[in-house]
C-alpha positions as CSV (number, residue, x, y, z in Angstrom):
1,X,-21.3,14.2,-172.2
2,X,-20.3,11.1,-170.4
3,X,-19.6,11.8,-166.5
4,X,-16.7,9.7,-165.7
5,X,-14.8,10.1,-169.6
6,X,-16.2,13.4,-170.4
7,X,-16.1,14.7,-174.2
8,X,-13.8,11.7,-175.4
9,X,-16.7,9.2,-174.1
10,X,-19.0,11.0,-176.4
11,X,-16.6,11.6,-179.4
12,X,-15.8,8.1,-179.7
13,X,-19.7,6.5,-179.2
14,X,-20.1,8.9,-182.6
15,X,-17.2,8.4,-184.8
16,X,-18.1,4.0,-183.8
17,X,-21.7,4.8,-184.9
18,X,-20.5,7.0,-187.7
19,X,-18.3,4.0,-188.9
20,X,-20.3,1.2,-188.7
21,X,-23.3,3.4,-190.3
22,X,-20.6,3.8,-193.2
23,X,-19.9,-0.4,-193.1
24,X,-23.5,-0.8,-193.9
25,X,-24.0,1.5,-197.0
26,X,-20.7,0.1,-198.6
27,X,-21.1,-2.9,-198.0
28,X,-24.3,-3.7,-199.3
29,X,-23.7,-3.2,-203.2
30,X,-21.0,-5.9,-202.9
31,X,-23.6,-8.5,-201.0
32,X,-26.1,-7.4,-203.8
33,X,-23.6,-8.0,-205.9
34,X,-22.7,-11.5,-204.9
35,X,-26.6,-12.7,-204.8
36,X,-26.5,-11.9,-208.4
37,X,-23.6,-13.8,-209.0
38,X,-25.6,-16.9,-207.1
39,X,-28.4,-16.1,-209.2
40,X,-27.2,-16.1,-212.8
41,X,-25.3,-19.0,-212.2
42,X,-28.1,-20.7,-210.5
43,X,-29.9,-20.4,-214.1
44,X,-26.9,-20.9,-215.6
45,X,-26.7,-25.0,-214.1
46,X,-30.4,-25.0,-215.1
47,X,-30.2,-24.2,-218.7
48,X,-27.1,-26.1,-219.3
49,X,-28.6,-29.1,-217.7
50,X,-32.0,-29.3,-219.2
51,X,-30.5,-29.5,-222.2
52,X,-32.5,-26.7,-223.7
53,X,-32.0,-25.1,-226.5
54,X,-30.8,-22.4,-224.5
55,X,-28.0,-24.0,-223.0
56,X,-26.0,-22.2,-225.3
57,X,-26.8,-18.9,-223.3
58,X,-25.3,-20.6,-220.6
59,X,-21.8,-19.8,-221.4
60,X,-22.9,-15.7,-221.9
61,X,-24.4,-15.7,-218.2
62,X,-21.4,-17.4,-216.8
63,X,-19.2,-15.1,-218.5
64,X,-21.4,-12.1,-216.9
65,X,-21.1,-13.8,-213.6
66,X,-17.8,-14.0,-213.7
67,X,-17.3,-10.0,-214.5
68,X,-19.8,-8.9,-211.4
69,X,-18.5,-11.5,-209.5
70,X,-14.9,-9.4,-209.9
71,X,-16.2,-6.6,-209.3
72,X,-17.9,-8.0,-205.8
73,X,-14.4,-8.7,-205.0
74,X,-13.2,-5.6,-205.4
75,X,-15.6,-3.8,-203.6
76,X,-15.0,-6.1,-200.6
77,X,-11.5,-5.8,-200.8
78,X,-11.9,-1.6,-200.5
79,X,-14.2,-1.7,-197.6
80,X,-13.3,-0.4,-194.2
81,X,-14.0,-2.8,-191.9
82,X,-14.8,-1.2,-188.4
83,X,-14.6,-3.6,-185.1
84,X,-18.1,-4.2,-185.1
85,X,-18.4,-5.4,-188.9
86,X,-15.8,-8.2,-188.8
87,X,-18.2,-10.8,-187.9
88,X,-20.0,-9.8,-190.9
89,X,-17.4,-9.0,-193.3
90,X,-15.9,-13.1,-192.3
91,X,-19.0,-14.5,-193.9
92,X,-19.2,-12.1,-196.9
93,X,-15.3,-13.6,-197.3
94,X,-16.0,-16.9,-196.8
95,X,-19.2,-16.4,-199.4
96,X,-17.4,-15.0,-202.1
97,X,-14.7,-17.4,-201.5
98,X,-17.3,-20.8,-202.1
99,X,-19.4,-18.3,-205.0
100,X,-16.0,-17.9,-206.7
101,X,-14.9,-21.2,-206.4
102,X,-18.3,-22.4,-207.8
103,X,-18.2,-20.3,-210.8
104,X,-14.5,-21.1,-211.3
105,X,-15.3,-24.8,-211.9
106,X,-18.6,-24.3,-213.9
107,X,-16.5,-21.7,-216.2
108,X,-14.1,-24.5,-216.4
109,X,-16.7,-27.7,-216.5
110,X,-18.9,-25.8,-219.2
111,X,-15.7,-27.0,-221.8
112,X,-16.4,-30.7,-220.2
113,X,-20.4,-30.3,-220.0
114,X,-20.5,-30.7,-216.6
115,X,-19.0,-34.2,-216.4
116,X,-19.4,-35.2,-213.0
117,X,-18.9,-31.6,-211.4
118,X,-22.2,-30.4,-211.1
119,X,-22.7,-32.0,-207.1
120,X,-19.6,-29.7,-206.1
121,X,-20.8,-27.1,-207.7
122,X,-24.2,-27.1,-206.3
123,X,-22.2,-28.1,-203.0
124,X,-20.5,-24.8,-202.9
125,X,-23.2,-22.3,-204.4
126,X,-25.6,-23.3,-201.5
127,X,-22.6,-23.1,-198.9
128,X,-22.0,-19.6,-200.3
129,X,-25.7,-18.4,-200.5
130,X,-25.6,-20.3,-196.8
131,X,-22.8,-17.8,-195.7
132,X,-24.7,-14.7,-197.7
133,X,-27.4,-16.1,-195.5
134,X,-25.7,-15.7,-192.1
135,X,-24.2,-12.4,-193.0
136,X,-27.8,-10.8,-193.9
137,X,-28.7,-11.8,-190.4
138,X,-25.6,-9.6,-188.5
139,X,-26.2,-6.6,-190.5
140,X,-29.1,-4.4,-190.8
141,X,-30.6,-4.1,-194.4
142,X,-29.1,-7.0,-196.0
143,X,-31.6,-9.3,-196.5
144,X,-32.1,-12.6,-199.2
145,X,-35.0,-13.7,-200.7
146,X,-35.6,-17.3,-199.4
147,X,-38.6,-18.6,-200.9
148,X,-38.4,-21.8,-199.5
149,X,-40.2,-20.1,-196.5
150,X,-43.3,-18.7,-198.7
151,X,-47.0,-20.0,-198.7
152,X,-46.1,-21.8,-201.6
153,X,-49.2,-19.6,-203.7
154,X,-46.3,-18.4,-206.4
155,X,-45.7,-22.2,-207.3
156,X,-47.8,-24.3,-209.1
157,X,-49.1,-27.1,-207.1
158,X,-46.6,-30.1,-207.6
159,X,-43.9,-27.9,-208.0
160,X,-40.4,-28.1,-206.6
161,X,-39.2,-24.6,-205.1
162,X,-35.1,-24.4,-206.7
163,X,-32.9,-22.5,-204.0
164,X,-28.8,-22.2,-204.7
């Protein structure tokens, strides 16, 4: 019990732990969900611009992006945000805002084959995997794999390391 407030003091210490506690376990399958989103797109751009054969398949990943990227959104939109998760929860938005926006315009470039809207594209995937970045930092648990920071031993030598 806290001297000068008493039980209240103590009460509301809890119920602030209890509620950010809560932030972090729902918030988490809706950043997961939104580095998956970066990811399938991410191979998305590369098999439609190699010119594979599998640049077909393109359009099927996008289209699977596009249905967990929904469902991102609407887990963000049902969370709770407590005081102390708002700085958090402000890059998460801001994330899912550039994400969206970068599958929006590859959905609607893949008709065009990427004529000339590939840069912005890029542009706003690695602002939103940026953002994802910065809100892994604020909240304990959420992390992204940045494998620009490795030894380089999974590469082969010569190799370029792709990041969104």
């Amino acid at each position: 019990m806290d001297r000068y407030l008493g039980t209240w003091a103590v009460a509301s210490r809890e119920a602030h732990r209890e509620s950010a506690a809560s932030y972090v376990v729902d918030v988490r399958p809706a950043f997961d969900a939104l580095i998956s989103v970066a990811a399938q797109m991410s191979a998305a751009l590369v098999a439609t611009t190699t010119g594979s054969r599998d640049s077909a398949i393109a359009g099927f990943i996008l289209e699977a992006a596009r249905g967990l990227f929904d469902e991102a959104m609407d887990m963000l939109r049902s969370i709770r945000v407590p005081p102390v998760g708002r700085h958090n929860h402000a890059h998460l938005g801001r994330a899912a805002a550039l994400i969206g926006s970068a599958l929006s315009l590859a959905c609607e470039s893949r008709s065009r084959r990427l004529n000339g809207d590939l840069d912005g594209i890029i542009a706003r995937l690695r602002r939103g995997w940026g953002e994802l970045n910065a809100a892994s930092k604020s909240v304990p648990g959420l992390s992204v794999l940045n494998v620009s920071e490795c030894c380089g031993a999974h590469a082969p030598i010569g190799s370029a390391v792709i990041a969104p």
